[in-house]
PDB file of the backbone (N, CA, C, O) and the ligand in Angstrom, with CONECT records:
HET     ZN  A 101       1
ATOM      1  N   UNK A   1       0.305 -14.795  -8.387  1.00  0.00           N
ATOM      2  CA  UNK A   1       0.105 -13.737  -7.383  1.00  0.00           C
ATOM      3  C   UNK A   1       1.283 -12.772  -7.412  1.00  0.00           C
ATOM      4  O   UNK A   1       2.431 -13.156  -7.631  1.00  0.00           O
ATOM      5  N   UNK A   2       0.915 -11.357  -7.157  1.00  0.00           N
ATOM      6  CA  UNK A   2       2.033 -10.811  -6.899  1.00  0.00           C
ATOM      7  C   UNK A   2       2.712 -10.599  -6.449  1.00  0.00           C
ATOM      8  O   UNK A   2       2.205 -10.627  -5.328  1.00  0.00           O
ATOM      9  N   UNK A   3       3.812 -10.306  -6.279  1.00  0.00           N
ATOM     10  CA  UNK A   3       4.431  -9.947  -4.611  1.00  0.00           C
ATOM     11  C   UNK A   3       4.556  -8.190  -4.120  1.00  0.00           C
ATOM     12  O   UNK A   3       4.713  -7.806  -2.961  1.00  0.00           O
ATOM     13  N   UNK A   4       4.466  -7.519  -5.051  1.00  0.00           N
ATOM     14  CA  UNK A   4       4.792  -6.304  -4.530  1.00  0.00           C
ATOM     15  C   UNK A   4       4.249  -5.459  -5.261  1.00  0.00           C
ATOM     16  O   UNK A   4       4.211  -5.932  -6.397  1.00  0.00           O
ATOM     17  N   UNK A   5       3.593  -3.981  -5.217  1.00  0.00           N
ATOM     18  CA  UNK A   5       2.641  -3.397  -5.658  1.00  0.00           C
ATOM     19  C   UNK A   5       3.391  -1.746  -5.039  1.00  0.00           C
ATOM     20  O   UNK A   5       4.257  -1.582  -4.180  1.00  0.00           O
ATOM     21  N   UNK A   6       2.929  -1.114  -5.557  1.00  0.00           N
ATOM     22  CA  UNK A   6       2.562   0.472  -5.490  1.00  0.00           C
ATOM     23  C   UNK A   6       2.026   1.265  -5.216  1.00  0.00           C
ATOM     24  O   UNK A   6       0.973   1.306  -5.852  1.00  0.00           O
ATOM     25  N   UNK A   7       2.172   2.274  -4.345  1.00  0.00           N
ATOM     26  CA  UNK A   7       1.161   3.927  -4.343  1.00  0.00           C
ATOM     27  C   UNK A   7       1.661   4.967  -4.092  1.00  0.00           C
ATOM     28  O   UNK A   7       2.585   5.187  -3.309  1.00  0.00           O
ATOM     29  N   UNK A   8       0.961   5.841  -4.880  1.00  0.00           N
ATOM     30  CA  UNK A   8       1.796   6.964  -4.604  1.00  0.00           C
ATOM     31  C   UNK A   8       1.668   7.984  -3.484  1.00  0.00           C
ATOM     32  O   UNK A   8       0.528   8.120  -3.038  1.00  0.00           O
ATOM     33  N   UNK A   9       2.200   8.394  -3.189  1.00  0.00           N
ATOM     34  CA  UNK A   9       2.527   9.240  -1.764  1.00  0.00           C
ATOM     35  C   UNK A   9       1.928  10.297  -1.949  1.00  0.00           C
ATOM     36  O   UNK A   9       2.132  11.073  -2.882  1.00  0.00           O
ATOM     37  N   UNK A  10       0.790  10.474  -0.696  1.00  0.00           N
ATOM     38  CA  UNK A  10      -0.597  11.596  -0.906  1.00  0.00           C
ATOM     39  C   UNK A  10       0.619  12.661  -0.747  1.00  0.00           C
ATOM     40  O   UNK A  10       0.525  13.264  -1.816  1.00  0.00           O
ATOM     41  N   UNK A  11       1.670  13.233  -0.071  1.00  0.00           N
ATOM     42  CA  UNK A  11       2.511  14.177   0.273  1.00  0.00           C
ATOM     43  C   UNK A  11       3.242  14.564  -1.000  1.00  0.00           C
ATOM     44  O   UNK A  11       2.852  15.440  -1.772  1.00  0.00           O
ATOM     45  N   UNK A  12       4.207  13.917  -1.131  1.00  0.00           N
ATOM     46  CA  UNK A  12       5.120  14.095  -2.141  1.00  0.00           C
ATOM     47  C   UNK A  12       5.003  13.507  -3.651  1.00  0.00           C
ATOM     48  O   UNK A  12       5.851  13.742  -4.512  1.00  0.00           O
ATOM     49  N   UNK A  13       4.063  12.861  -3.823  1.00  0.00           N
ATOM     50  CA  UNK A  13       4.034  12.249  -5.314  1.00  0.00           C
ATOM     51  C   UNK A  13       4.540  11.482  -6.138  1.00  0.00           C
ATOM     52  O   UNK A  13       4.447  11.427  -7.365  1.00  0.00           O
ATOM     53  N   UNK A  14       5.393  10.552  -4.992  1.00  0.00           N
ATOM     54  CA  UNK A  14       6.592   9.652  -5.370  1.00  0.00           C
ATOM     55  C   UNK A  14       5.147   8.440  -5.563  1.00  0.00           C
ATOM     56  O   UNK A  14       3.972   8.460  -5.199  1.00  0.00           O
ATOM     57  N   UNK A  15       6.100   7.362  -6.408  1.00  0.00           N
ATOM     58  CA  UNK A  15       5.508   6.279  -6.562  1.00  0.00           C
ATOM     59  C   UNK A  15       6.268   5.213  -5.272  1.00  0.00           C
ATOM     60  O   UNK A  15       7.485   5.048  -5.352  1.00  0.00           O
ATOM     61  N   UNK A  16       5.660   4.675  -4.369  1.00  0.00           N
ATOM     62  CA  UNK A  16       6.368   3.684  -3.497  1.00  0.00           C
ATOM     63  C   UNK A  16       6.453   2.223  -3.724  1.00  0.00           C
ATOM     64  O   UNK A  16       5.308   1.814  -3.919  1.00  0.00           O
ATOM     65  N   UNK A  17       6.952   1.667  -3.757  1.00  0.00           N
ATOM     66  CA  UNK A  17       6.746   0.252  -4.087  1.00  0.00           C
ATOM     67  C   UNK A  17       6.678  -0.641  -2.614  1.00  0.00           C
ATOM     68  O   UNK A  17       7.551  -0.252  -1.838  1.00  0.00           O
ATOM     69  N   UNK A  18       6.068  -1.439  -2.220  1.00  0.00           N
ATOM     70  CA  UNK A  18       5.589  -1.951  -1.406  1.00  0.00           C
ATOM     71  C   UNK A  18       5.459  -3.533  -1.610  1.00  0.00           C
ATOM     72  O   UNK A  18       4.839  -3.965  -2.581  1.00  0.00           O
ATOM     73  N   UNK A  19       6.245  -4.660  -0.382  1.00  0.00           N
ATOM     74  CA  UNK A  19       5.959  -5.454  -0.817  1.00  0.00           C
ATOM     75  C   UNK A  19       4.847  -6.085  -0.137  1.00  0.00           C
ATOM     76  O   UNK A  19       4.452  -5.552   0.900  1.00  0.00           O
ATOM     77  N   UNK A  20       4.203  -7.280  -0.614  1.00  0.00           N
ATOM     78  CA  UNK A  20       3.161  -7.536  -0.239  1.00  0.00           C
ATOM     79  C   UNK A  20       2.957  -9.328   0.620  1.00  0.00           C
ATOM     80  O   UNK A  20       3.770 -10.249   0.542  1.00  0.00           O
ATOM     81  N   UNK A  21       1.947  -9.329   1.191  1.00  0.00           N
ATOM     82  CA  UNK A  21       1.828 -10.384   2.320  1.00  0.00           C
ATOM     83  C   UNK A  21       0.350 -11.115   2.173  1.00  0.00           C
ATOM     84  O   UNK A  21      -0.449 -10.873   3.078  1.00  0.00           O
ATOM     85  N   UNK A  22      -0.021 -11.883   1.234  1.00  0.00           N
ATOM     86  CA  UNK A  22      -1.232 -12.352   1.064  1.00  0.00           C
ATOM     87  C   UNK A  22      -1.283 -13.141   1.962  1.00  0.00           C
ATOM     88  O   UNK A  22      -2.486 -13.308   2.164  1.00  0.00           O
ATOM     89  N   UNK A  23      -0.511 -13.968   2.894  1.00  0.00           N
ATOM     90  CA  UNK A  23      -0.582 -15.002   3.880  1.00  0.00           C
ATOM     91  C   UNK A  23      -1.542 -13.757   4.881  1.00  0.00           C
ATOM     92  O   UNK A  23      -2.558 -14.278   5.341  1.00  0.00           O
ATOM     93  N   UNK A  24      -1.373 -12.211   5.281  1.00  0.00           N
ATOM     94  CA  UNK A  24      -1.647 -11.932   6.291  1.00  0.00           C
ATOM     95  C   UNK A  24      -2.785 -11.199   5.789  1.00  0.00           C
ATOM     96  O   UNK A  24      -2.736  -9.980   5.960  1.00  0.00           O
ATOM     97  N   UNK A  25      -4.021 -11.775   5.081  1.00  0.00           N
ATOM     98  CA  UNK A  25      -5.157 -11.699   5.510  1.00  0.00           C
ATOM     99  C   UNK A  25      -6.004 -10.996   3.928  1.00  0.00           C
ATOM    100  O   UNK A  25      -5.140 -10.417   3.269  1.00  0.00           O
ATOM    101  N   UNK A  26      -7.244 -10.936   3.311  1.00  0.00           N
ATOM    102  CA  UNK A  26      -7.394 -10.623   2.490  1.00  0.00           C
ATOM    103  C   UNK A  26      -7.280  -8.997   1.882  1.00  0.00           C
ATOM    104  O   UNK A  26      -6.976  -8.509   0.793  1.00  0.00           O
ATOM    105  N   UNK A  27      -7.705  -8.452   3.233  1.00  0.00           N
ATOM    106  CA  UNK A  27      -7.728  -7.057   3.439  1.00  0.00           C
ATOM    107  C   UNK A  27      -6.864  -6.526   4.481  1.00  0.00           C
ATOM    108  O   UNK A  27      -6.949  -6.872   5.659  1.00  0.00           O
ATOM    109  N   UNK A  28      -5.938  -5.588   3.979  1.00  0.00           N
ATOM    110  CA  UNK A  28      -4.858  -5.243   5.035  1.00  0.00           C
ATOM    111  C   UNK A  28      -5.240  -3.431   5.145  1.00  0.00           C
ATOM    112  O   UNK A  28      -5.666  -2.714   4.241  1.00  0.00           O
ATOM    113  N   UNK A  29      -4.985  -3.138   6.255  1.00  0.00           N
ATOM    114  CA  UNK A  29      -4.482  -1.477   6.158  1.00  0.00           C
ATOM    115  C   UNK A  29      -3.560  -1.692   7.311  1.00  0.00           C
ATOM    116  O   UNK A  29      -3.485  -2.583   8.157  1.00  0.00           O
ATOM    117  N   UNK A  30      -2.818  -0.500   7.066  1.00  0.00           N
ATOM    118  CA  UNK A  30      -1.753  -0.106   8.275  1.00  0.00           C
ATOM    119  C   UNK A  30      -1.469   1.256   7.363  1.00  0.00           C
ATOM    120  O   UNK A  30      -1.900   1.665   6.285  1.00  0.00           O
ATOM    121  N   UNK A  31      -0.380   1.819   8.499  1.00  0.00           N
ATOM    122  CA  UNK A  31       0.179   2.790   8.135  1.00  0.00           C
ATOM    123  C   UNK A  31       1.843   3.070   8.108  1.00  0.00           C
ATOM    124  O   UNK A  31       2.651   3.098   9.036  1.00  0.00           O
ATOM    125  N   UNK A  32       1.992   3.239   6.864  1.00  0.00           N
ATOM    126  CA  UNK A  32       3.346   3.681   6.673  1.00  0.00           C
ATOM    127  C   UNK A  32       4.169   4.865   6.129  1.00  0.00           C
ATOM    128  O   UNK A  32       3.940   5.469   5.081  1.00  0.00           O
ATOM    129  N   UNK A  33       5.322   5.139   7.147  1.00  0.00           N
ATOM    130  CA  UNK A  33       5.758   5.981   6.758  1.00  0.00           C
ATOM    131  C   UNK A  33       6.330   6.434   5.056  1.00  0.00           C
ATOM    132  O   UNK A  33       6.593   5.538   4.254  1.00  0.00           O
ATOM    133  N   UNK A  34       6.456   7.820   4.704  1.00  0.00           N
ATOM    134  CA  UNK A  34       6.615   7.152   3.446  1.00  0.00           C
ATOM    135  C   UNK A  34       8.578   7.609   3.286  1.00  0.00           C
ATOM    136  O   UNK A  34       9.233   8.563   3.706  1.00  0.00           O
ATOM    137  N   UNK A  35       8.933   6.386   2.486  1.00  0.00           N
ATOM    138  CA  UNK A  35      10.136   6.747   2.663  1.00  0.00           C
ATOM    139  C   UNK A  35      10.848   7.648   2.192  1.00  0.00           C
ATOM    140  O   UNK A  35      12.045   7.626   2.478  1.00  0.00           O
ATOM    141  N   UNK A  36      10.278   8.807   1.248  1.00  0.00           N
ATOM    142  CA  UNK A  36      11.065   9.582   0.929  1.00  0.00           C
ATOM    143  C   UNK A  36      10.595  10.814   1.612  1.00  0.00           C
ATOM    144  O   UNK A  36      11.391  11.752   1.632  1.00  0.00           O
ATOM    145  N   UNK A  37       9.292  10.989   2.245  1.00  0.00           N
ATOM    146  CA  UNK A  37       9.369  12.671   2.523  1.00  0.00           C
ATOM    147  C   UNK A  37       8.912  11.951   4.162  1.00  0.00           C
ATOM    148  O   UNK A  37       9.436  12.783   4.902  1.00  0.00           O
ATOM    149  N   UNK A  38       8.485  11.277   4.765  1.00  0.00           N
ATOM    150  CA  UNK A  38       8.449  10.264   6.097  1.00  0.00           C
ATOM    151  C   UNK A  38       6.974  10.826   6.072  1.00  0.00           C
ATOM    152  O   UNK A  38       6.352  10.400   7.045  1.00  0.00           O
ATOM    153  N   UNK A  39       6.307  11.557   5.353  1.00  0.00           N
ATOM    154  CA  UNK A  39       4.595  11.524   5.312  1.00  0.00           C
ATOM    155  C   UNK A  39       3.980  10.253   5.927  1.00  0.00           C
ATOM    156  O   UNK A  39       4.337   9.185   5.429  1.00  0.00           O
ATOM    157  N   UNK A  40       3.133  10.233   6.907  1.00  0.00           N
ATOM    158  CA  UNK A  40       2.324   8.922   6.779  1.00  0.00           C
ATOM    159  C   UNK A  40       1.358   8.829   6.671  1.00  0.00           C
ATOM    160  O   UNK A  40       0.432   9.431   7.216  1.00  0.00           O
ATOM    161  N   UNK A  41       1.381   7.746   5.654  1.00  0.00           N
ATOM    162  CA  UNK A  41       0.335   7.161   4.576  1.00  0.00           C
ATOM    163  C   UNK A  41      -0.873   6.045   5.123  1.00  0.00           C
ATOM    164  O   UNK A  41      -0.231   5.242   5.800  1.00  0.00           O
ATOM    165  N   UNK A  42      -1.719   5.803   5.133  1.00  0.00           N
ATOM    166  CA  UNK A  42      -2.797   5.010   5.558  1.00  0.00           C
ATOM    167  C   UNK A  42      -2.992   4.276   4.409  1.00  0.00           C
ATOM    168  O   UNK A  42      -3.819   4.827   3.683  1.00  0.00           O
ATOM    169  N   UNK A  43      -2.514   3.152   3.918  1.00  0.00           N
ATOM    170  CA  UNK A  43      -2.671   1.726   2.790  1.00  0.00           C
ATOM    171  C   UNK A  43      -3.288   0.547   2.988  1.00  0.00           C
ATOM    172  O   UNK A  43      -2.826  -0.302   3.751  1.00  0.00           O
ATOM    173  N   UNK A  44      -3.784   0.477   2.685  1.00  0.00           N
ATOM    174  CA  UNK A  44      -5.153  -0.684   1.977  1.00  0.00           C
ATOM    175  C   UNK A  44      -5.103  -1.639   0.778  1.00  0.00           C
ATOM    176  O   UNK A  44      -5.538  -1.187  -0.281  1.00  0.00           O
ATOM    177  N   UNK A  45      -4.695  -2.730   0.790  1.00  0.00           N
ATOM    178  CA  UNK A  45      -4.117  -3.826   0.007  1.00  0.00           C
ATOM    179  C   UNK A  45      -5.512  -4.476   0.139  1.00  0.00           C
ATOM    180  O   UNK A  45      -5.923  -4.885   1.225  1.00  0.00           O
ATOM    181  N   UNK A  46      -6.026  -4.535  -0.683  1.00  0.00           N
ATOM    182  CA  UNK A  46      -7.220  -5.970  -0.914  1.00  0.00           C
ATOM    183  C   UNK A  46      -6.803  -6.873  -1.852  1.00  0.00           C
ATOM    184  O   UNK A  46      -6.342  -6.502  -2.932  1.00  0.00           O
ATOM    185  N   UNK A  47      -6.962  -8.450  -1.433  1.00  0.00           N
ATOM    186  CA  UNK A  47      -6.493  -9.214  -2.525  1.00  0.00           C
ATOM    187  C   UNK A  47      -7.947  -9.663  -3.228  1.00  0.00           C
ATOM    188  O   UNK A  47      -8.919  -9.914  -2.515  1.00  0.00           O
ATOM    189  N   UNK A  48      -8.010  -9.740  -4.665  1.00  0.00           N
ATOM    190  CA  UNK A  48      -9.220 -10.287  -5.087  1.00  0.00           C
ATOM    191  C   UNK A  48      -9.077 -11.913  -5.179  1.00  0.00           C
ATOM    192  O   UNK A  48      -8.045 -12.446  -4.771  1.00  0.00           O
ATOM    193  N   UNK A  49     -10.105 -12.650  -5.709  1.00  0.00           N
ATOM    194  CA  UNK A  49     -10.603 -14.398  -6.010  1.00  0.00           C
ATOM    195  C   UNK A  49      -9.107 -14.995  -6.888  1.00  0.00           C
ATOM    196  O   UNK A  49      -8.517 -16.075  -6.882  1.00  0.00           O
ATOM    197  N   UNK A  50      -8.834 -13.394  -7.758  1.00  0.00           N
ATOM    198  CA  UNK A  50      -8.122 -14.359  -8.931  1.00  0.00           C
ATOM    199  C   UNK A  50      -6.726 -13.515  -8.687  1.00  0.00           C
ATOM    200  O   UNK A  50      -6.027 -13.288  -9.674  1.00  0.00           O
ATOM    201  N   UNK A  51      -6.344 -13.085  -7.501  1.00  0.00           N
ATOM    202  CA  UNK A  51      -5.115 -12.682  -6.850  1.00  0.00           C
ATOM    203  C   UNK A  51      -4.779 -11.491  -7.761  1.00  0.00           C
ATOM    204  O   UNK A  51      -3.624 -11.269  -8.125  1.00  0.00           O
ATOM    205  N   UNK A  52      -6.018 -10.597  -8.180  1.00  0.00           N
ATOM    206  CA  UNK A  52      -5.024  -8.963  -8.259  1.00  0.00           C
ATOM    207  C   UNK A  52      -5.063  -8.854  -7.334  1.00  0.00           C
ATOM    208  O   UNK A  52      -5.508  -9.730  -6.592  1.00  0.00           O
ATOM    209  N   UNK A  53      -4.554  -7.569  -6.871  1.00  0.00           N
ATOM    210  CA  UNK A  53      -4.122  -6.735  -6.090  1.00  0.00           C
ATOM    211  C   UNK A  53      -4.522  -4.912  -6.268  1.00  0.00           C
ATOM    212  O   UNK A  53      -4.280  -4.134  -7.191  1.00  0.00           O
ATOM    213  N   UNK A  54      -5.213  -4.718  -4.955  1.00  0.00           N
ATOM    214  CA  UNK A  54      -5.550  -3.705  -5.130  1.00  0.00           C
ATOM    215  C   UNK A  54      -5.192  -2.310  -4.282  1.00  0.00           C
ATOM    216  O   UNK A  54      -6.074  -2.171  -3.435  1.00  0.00           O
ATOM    217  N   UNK A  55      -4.406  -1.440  -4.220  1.00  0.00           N
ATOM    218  CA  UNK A  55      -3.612  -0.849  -2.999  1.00  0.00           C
ATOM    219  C   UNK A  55      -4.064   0.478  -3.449  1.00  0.00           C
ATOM    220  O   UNK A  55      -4.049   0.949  -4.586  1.00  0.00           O
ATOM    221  N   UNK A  56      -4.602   1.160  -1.973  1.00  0.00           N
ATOM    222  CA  UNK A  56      -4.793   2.810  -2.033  1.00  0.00           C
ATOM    223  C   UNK A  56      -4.375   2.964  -1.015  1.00  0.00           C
ATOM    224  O   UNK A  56      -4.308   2.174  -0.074  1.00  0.00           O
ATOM    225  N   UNK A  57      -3.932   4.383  -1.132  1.00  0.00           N
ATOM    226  CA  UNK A  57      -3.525   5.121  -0.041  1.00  0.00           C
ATOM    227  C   UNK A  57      -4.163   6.136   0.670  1.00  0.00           C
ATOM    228  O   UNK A  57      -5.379   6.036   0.506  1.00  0.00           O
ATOM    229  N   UNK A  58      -3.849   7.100   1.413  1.00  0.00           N
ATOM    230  CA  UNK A  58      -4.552   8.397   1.969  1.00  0.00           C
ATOM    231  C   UNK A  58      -3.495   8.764   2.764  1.00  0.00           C
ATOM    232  O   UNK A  58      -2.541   8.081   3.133  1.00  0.00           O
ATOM    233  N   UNK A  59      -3.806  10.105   3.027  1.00  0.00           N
ATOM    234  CA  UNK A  59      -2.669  11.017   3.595  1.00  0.00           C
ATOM    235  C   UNK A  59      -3.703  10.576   5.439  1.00  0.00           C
ATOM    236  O   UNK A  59      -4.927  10.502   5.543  1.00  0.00           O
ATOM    237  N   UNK A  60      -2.514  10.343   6.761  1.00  0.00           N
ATOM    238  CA  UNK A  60      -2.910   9.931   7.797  1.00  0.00           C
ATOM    239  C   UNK A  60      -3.509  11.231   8.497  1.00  0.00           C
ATOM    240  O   UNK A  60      -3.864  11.000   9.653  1.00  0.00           O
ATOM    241  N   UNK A  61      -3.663  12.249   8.167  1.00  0.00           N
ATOM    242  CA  UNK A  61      -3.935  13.609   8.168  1.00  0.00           C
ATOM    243  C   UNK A  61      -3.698  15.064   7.614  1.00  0.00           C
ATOM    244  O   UNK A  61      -4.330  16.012   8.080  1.00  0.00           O
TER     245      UNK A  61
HETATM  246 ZN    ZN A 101       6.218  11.000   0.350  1.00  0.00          ZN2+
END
C-alpha cells in the first residue's frame, strides 16, 4: 500500500504530495488548502481491492 500520493493544484499547477490514511475509510474527500498558492482544493482519495490509489482534485470554486 502506499502511503502518500499526489495532485496537482487546479490554481497554480504545482504537483502536491499528500500523505495518505487508508485506516480512514475507502473513499475520502475533504478539502485542502494548497500549500503553495493557499487555493482550496476539493480531493478525493479512493482506495481500490488491490490498494492503488486514486486521488483527484478540483478547484473549491
Ligand atoms: Zn496551488
Amino acid at each position: 500500500m502506499e502511503e502518500e500520493a499526489s495532485y496537482i493544484c487546479d490554481s497554480c499547477g504545482e504537483e502536491i504530495i499528500i500523505p495518505l490514511d487508508p485506516s480512514a475509510g475507502r473513499r475520502q474527500q475533504y478539502t485542502e488548502d494548497c500549500p503553495v498558492c493557499c487555493h482550496p482544493n476539493v480531493i478525493t482519495v479512493e482506495f481500490g481491492r488491490k490498494g492503488q490509489v486514486r486521488v483527484s482534485s478540483e478547484s473549491e470554486y
